[in-house]
N, C-alpha and C positions, 0 to 999 in steps of 0.2 A: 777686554770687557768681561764682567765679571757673567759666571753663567748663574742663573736664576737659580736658589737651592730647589723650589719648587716643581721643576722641570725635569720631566721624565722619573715621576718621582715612583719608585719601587713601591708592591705590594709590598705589607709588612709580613712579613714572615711567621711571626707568631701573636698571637691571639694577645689584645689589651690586658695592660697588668692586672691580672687573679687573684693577686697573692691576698691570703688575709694576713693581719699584722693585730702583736698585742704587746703591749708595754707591762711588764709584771710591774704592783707595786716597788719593790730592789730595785727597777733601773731596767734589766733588763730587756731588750727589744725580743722578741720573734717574732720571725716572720714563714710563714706556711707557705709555698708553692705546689699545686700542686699537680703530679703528672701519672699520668695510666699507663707509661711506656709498658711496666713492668709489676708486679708486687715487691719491689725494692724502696728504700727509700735512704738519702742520705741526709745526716748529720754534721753540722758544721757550723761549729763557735767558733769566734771571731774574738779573742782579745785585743782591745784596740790599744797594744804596749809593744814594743820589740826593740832591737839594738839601741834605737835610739835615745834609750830612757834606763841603758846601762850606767852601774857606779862607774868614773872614770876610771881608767885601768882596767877594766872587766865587760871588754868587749863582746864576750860570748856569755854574758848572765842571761841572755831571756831564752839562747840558744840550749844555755845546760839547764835550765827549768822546763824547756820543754822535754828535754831526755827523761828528768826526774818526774814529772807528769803520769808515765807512763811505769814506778815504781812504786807505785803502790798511794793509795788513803786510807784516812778513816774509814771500818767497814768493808774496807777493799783492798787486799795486800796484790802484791805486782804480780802474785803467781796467779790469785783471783783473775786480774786483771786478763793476764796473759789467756788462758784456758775461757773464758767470756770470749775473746777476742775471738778466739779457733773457734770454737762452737758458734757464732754468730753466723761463721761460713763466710763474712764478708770482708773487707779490708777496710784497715783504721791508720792512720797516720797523722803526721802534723808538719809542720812546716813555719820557721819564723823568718819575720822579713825586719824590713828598719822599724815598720809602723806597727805591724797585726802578728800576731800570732798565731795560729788557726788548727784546729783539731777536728777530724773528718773521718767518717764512719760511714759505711756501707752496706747494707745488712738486710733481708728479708724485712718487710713492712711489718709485720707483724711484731717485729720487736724495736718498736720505736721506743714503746716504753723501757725496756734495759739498757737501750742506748743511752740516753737521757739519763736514766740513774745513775749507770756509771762517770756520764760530764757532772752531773751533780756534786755527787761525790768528791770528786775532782775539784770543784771551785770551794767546795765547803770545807774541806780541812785534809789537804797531801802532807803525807809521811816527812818529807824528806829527809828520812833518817841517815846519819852520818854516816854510817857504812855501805848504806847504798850509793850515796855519792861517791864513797874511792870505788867501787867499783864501776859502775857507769864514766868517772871520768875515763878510765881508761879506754871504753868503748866510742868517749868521744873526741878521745887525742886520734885514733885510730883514722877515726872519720876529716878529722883536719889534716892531716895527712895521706888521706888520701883524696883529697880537693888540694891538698898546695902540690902533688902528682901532676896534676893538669895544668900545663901552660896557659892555656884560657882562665884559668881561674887566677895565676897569678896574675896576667896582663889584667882582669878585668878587677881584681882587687887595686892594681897601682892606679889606674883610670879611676875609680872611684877614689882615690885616698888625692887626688889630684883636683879633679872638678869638684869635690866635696870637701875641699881643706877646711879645716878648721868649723867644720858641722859634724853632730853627731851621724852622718851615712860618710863621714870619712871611713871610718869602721867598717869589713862585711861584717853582715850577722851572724858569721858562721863562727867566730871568734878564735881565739888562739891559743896554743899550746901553756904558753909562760901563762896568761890569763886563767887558764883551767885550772895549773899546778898552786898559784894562789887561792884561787875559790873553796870555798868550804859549803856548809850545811845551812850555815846561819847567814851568810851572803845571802844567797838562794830563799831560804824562809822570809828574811827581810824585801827582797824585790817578789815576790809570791804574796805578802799580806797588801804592798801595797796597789798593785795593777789586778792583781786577781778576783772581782768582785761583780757582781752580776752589774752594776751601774756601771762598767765599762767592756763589757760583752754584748754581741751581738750573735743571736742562733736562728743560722737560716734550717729550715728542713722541705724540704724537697722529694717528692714521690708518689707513690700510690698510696696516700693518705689522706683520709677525712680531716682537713683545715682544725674544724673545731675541736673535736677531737684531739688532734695533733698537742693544741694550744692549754689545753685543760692538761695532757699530760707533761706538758712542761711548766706547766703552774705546778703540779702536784711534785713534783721531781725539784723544783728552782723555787717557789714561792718564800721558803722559813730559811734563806739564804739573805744574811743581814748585807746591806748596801754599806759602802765605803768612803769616806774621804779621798778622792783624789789629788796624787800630788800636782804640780802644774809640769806642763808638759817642755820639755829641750824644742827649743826657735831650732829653725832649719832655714840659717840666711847664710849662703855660699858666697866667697868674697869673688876677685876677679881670677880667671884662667890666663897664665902666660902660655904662645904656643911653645911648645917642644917636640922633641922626639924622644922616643921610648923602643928600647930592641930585646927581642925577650927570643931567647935558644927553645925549639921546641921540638918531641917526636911526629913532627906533623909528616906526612907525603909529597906535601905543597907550603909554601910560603903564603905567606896573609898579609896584607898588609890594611890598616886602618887609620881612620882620622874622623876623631870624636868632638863630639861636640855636648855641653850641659843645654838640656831640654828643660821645659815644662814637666810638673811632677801631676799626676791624676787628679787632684784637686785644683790646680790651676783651673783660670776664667779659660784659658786657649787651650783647654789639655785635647780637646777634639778636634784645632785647628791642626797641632801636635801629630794627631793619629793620620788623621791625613796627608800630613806633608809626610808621616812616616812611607804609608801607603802610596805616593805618588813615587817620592825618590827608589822604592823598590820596584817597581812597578815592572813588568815584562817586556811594555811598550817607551819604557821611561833608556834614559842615557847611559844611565849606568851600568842597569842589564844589557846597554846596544854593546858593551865592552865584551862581551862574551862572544856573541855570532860573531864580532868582527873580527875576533882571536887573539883580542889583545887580553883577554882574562880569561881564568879558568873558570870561574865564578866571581858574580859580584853583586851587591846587592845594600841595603839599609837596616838597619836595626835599630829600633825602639825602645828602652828599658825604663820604664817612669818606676817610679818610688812613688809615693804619697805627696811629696810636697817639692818633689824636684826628682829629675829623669836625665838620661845620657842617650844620645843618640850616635849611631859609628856605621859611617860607610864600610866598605870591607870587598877586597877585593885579593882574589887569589893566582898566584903567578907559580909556571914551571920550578921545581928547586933548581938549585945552584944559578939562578936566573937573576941579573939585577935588576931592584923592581923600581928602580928610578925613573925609566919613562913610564911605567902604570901608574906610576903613584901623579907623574904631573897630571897625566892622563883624568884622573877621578880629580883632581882640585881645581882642573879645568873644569869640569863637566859642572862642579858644586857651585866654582863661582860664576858660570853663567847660568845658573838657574839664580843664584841670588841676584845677578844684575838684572836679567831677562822678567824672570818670575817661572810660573810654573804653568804647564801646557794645564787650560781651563779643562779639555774632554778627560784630562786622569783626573781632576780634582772630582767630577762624577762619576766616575769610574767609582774610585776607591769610595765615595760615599755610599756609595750602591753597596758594596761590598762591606762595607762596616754593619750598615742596615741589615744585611741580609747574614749575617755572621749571630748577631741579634737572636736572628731566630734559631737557627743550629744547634744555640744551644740547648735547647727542649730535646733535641734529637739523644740526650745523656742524662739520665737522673745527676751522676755527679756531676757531669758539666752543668747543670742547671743552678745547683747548689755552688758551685765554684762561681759564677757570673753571676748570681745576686750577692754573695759574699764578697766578691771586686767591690760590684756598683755601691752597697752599702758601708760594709767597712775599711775601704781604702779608699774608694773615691767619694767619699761621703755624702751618696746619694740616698735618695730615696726608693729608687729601682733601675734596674737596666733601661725602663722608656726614658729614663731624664735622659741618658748619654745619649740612646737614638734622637732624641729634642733637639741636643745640643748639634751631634752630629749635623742636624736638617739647616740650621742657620749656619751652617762654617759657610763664607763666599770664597772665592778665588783670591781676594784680596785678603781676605784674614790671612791665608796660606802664604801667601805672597810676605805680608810683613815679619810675617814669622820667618821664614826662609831668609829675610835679611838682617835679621836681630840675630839670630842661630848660627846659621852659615858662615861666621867672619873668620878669616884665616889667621887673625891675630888671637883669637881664642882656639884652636885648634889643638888639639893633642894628636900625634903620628905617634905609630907603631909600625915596627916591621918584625915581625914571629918568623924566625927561620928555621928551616930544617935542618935539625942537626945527626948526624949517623953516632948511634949506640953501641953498633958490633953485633955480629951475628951470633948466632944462639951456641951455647954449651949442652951438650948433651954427657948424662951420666947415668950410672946401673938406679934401676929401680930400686925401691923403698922394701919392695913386696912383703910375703908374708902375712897372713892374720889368724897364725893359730894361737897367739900367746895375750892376745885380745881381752879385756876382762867385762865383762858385762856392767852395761849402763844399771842405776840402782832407779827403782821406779819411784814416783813420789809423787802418789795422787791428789789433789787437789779437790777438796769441801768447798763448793758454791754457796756463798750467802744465799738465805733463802729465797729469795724474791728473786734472784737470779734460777734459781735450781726450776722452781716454780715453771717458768718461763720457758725453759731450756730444756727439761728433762726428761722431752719425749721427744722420742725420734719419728719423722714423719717422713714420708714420700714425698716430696715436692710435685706439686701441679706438673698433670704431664706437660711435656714441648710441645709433644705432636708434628705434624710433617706438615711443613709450610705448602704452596702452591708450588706446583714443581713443571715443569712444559719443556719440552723438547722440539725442538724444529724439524725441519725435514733436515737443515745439513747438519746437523749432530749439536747444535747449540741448546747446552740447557740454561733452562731462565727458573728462577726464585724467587720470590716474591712475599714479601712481609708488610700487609700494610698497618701503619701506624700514625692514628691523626692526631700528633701532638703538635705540631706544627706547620705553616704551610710550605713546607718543605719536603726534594726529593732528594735520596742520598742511592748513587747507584758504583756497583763493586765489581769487577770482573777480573777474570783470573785464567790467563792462557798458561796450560800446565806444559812447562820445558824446563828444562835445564840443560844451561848453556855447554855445562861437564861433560855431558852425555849427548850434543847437540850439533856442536862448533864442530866443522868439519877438521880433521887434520891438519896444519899450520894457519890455522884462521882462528887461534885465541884470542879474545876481544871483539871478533865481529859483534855475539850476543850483545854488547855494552854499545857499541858505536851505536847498532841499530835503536837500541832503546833509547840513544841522547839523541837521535835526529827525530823523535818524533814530536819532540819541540819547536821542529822549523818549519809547522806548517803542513796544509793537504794541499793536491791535485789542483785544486779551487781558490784555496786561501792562502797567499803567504804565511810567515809567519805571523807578523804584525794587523795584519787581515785579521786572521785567526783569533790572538789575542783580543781584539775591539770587539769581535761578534761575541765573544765569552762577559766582555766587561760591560755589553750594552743588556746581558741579563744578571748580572752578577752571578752568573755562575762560574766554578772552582774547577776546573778538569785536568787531567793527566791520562795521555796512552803508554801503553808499553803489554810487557808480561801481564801484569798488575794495572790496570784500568782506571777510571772514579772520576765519578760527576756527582756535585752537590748542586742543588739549583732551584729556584723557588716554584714548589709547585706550577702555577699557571704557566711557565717556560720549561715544563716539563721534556715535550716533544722536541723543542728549540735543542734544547741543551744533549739531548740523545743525537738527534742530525748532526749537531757540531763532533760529540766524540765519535760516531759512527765514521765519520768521513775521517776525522785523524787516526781512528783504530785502524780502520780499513782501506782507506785512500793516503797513504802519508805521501808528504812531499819528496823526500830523502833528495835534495836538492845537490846537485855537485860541487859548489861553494859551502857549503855548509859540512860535506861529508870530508871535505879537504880540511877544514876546522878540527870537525868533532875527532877526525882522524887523531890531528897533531895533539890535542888536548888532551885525547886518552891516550897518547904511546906518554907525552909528558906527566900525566898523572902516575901511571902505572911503571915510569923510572922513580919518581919517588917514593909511594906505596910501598914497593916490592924490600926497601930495604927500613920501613918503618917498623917500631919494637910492637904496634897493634897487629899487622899484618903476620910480621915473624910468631908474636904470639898465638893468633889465629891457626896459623899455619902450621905450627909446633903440636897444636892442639889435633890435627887431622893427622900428622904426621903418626903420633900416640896411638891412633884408634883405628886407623884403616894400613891396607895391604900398603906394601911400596908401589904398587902399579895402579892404585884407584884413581877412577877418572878425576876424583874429586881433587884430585895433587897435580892435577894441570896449569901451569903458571901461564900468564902473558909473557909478550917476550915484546919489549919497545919495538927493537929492530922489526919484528915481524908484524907487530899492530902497524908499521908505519908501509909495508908492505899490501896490507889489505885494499882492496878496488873498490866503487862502488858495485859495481857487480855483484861481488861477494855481500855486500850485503843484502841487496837486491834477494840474492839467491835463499839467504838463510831467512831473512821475512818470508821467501815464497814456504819454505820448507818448516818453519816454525809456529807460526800464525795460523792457525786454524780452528774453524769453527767447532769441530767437532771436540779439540781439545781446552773448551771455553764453557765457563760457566758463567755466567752474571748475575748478580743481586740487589736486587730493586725493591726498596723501603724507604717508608714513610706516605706523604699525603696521597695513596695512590690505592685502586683497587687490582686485583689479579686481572679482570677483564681489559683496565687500561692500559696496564705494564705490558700483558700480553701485546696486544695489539698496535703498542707503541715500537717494544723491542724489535718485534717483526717487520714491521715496516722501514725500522732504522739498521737491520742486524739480519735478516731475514735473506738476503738474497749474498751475504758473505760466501764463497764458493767453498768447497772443500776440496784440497787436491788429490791429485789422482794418486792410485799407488798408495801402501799400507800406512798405519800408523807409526809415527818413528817412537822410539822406545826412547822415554824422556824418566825415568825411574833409575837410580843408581843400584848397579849391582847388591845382591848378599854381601857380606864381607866376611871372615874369621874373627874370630875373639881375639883380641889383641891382648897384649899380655904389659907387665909395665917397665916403665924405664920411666926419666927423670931430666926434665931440661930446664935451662934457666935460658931466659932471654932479657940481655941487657936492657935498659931505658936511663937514658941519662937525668932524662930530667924527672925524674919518679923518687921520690924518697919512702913510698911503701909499695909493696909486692902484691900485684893479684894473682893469684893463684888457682889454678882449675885440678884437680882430680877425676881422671877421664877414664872410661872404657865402652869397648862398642857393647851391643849383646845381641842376640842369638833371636831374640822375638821381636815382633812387631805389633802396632796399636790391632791387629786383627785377631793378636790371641787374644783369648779373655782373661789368661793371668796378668796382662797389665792393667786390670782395674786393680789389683790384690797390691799390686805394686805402686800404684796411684796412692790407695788408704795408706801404706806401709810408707809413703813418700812424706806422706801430711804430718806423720808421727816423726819422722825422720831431721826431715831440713826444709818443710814450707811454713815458713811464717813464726813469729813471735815466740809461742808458745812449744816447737819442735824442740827434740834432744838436741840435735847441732844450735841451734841459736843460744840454748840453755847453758849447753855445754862450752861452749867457743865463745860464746859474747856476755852473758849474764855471770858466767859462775868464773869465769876467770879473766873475761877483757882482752882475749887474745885477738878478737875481731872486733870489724865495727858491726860489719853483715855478714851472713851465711847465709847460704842453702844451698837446695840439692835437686836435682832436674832430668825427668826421662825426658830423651826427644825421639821422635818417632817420624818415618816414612814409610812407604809403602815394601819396600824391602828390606830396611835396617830399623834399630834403635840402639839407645845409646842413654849413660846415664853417667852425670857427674856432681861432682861440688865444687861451689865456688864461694871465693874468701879473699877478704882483703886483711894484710896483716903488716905491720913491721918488722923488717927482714929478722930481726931477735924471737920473733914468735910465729914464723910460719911453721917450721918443724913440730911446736907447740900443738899449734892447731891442726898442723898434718893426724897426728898420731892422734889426739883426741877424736877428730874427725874420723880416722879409721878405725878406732872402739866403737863407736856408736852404730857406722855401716855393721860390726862382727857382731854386735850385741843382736841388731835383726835377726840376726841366724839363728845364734845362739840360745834363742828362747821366746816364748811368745812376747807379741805387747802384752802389755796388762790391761782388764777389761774397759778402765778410768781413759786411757789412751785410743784405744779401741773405739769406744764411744766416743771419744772429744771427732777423733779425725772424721769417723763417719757423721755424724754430724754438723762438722763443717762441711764438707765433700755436699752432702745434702744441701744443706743450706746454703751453699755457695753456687748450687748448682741455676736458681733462677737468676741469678747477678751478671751472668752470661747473655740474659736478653737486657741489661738494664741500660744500654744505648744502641743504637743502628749500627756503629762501627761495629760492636762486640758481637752481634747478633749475623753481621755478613761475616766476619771472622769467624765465626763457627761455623758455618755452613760452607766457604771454601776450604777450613780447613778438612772437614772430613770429606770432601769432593776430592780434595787432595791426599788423602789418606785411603782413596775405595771405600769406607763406609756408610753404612746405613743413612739417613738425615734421621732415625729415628734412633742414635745413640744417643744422645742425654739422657732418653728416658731408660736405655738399657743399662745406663751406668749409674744410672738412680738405684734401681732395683738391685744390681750386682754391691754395690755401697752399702745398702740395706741388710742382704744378707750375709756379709762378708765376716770371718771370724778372723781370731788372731791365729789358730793353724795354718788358714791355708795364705795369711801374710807371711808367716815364717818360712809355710812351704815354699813361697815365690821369692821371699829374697835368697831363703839356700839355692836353687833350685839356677838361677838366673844373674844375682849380682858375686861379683869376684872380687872382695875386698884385696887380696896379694894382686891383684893384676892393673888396679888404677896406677896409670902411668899419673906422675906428677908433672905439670908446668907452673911455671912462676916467670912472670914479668914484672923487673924492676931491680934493684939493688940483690947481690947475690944473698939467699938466707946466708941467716948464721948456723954456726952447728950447736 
């Protein structure tokens, strides 16, 4: 019997659609949201054109128009562009699909307006000068090669080219090499005049912005942008699926195997019947996931992927290597087609509507998640706002689900796949590169701001202090954090038990740390697992325990939702059936892991930077994982788990008074054991010095590549903010010498950059690059000019300025969602620091010169000593 949609129906989460909306004379829509998380706000046009409205043969034209986008216009050349971008302080990118194309900015609220001028710009008249295209191709063969690298990408291109024959989403959008080497300038200006016109854009903006406002400056910026003819649009009618099988070799740890099915596309009448049946077949309480506690999977679960006007659906289930996955695979096609005979249990079709409802609201909790799901709901699913989908969602019955499941589910439309693990060979080690006295200095080349941009930009400011949130400590050493933020009726809460396993795991007990964190899945004291999961799904709240904590949950289930984690943080089941499972599952994962070209790579990489005897170069060993008791576990929760090594952080619809008083009563009576603190912090190390390893990948046709070494300071000195500015200028983001250097000016790369990581006793800096085994050396040695160039002589003031001015300005984009805002507050819990460092690294940015950058990279980084690694095809010389 069907269950009532009306029935037990959720608070809404966030507050009736706000948005204001204005249609410019041109065609163009905007739409205003807007939110007080933060003084941030994002930006993001919507071209409604992608793969699908490519010239035949030229599968990647809307994918290389967007690369070209970002090369310059009228008014605006790509170095313009680039140096805007850094000085905004925020992040910009784009992303093309079959249907939308979409371009997104991130930026202090304050500069809505430069935002805007440079999309303007953009739509009114791009460069696409012929030269910049042979060089940009190159940066984007790079990039297709290093997606046909991934197994997943191949399997999920053959799946598409299969359930989409003979439709223009046969095609990924990411397009193809031969297709590139054909394309020209004038390809590109011809698919540019025809889809690029404000009557076929949509701009959402999203933030701490006055609506009207908002609106008036996208008039003033879009209005004397002439509207277009459009051409008519590529039908997307996919003929019938024969089933098959599909076997694809991959570096995986474990085997996968899948059976796909062609879905409803986002614009479909049933695209919410869709979401739901997605949501029930993944479900925790659902069959499929019963494959896992029972040990007959490693992982299993459903995946949803709509397009615009047609979608693909794939079970997926994952088995030990060298294992035949014949009886899993009958395993899942049982389980599918008794749900399409059967139907589908009515308590998850509520479940997951709750939880789609209540997802709704979350997203408020992100300025750019806000802006990303009205840009869904409008320009791909061609709504009017996210309450249409919540509308739709409320009428899905059990029966809708139900026919769906048996239209979708039929075994004669099926695609199978099985992705096996295949072995690479273990790593080559050879002599370092070293050396950087013969180094020649980068040439500077400052960059003239259009005036209105300069205007806008060209005072450096302090950003609005942080300040120090509400901070509380308990009697047993638990500290609590507290951010309230009423953007929505939503609680989002973060906690973080500081260990490490390296430094933790008793002597031949590697793995315990892992087993104990997979069994906190199976339930408390009180609640089975299944228990567990219902009382989560009858609030729609989202939880996980472990090291790592987190509960999202709608305001008024506030208290509910902390009792549920309190009891699986601190009461776990750790059941003897289940630890006899989790056991087999991780010696089985970690025989395949161990000999995978990501792990070796990984591995290669710690090997470079730390001692041979660092704790951190501790392996699992199958045979001894399968040795472990529950006892041992028992023991290393008692010994791990502690309060006093626990912080939590509690944001959104909530005040300090109620958090308080909530935590404490749910977290408040956690014991602390006896006996001292265990020391969970990895040794000092020595400066490592360099050497040179390649680690095979069979199925990789381009090399990623890390250049590594440790260093000598940590985030507690104050010369790593010098190193931070010196970083910006360096290898973070668009506008850096390494991206200039490696990707714009000679195409050696697709990406770069360059990265201190920091703990409480170490740091450590590298670069990373993906390249074609013909030009890693390339990029090696350019990339170790640019590190000797830091030394060798100041920034220049042009650089200077740009980095501290992004550094600044990027500094409030840090509170611009509750994720990012508890992520900065465990991270410096975890680092010993202040909570009052943003504001010290405000100040430290502000007054920082180009001396005492040079003094810190001489001083601290060792160009001769980056050990080189490479995973993938061996370079060339």
């Amino acid at each position: 019997m069907d269950a009532a949609p009306g029935d037990a129906a959720p608070v809404d989460a966030a507050p009736t659609d706000a948005a204001v909306r204005a249609t410019l004379p041109n065609g163009l829509r905007v739409v205003v949201i807007r939110d007080r998380l933060a003084p941030v706000v994002t930006t993001e046009i919507n071209y409604l054109v992608g793969s699908s409205e490519a010239p035949q043969g030229f599968p990647g034209t809307a994918h290389a128009l967007e690369h070209m986008m970002f090369r310059g216009s009228a008014g605006l050349d790509k170095d313009q562009l680039a140096a805007i971008g850094a000085q905004l302080g925020g992040s910009y990118n784009a992303d093309t699909t079959e249907n939308v194309t979409q371009y997104f900015y991130t930026a202090p609220a304050e500069d809505l307006g430069v935002m805007l001028r440079i999309e303007a710009l953009r739509m009114r008249g791009l460069s696409l000068a012929p030269a910049d295209w042979e060089k940009e191709r190159g940066a984007i063969e790079q990039e297709v090669a290093r997606d046909l690298s991934s197994p997943s990408y191949q399997y999920l291109s053959r799946l598409q080219a299969i359930l989409f024959a003979g439709t223009p989403y046969a095609h990924d959008a990411l397009g193809t090499r031969p297709s590139f080497d054909k394309t020209d300038a004038g390809l590109l200006r011809a698919f540019y005049e025809k889809w690029y016109a404000p009557n076929n854009a949509i701009l959402v903006i999203a933030g701490d912005v006055d609506p009207a406002h908002a609106i008036a400056e996208a008039r003033a910026a879009f209005g004397d942008i002439p509207r277009r003819d459009l051409p008519a649009r590529s039908a997307v009618r996919p003929g019938p699926v024969t089933a098959q099988t599909l076997h694809f070799p991959t570096d995986y740890p474990v085997g996968l195997l899948t059976v796909a099915w062609r879905m409803p596309g986002a614009t479909a009448a049933d695209y919410a019947a869709a979401q739901i049946l997605s949501d029930v077949l993944s479900s925790q309480r659902g069959a499929l996931y019963g494959l896992v506690p029972a040990g007959k999977a490693l992982f299993a679960g459903f995946e949803y992927a709509p397009k615009a006007e047609a979608g693909m659906g794939i079970a997926v289930a994952a088995y030990p290597k060298a294992t035949d996955p014949t009886p899993l695979l009958a395993e899942v096609n049982a389980i599918l087609a008794e749900i399409r005979r059967k139907g589908v249990p009515p308590e998850l079709v509520e479940a997951a509507r709750r939880k789609e409802l209540a997802q709704l609201g979350f997203s408020a909790n992100s300025i750019s998640g806000l802006a990303e799901t009205w840009s869904e709901a409008l320009a791909v699913m061609g709504l009017e706002s996210p309450d249409a989908l919540g509308a739709a969602l409320r009428r899905v019955t059990v029966d809708d689900v139900d026919r769906l499941a048996r239209r979708i589910l039929a075994p004669d439309r099926a695609v199978t796949a099985l992705l096996t693990p295949e072995d690479s060979g273990k790593p080559i080690a050879g002599k370092g590169f070293g050396g950087s006295e013969s180094f020649a200095a980068v040439p500077d080349h400052p960059v003239t701001l259009p005036d209105w941009a300069h205007a806008a930009l060209a005072t450096l400011t302090l950003p609005p202090p942080v300040g120090v949130p509400s901070v509380f400590t308990y009697p047993n050493g638990l500290r609590l954090i507290v951010h309230p933020a009423h953007v929505s009726h939503t609680v989002q809460v973060y906690g973080q038990v500081r260990q490490d396993a390296d430094m933790q795991e008793p002597k031949g007990q590697k793995g315990v740390a892992a087993i104990t964190d997979d069994l906190f899945g199976y339930g408390t004291q009180s609640l089975d697992r299944l228990a567990f999961q219902k009382a989560l799904d009858d609030i729609a709240a989202t939880e996980s325990a472990g090291p790592g904590f987190s509960l999202a949950v709608l305001s008024p289930d506030f208290e509910r939702g902390m009792q549920l984690l309190a009891d699986n943080e601190l009461h776990p089941a750790f059941p003897e059936r289940a630890f006899q499972v989790v056991r087999m599952q991780t010696a089985q994962s970690y025989a395949g892991l161990l000999q995978t070209p990501d792990y070796l790579f990984g591995r290669a990489v710690k090997l470079a930077v730390s001692p041979a005897d660092d704790p951190s170069l501790r392996q699992p060993d199958p045979r001894h994982v399968m040795g472990l008791r529950l006892a041992d576990v028992r023991g290393f929760y008692q010994a791990a788990y502690r309060p006093d090594l626990t912080t939590i952080v509690v944001a959104g619809d909530v005040t300090p008074e109620q958090a308080r008083a909530v935590v404490g009563r749910t977290f408040g009576a956690w014991t602390r054991p006896a006996g001292p603190t265990p020391a969970v912090d990895l040794p000092r190390r020595p400066d490592s010095r360099a050497s040179r390893t390649q680690v095979p990948d069979r199925t990789s046709v381009q090399d990623t590549a890390v250049l590594a070494e440790s260093l000598g300071l940590t985030a507690s000195n104050p010369a790593h903010f010098a190193l931070g500015v010196g970083n910006a200028i360096l290898g973070d983001g668009f506008s850096s010498r390494l991206y200039r250097d490696l990707r714009v000016r000679t195409g050696y790369v697709y990406s770069v950059s360059s990265h201190f990581s920091w703990s409480r006793n170490r740091g450590g800096y590298s670069i990373s690059f993906g390249a074609d085994p013909d030009k890693v050396g390339k990029a090696r040695d350019a990339a170790i000019r640019d590190v000797a160039a830091m030394q060798a002589q100041p920034v220049s003031d042009a650089e200077l300025t740009l980095a501290k001015a992004s550094l600044l300005r990027g500094l409030p984009l840090a509170r611009a969602s509750l994720d990012s805002i508890a992520s900065e507050d465990l991270h410096l819990i975890g680092l010993g620091l202040p909570m009052d460092t943003p504001d010290l690294a405000a100040k430290a940015y502000y007054g920082m010169t180009a001396g005492a950058v040079q003094a810190a990279f001489r001083t601290w980084i060792r160009p001769g000593d980056l050990a080189e690694i490479v995973k993938g095809p061996a370079p060339m010389p």
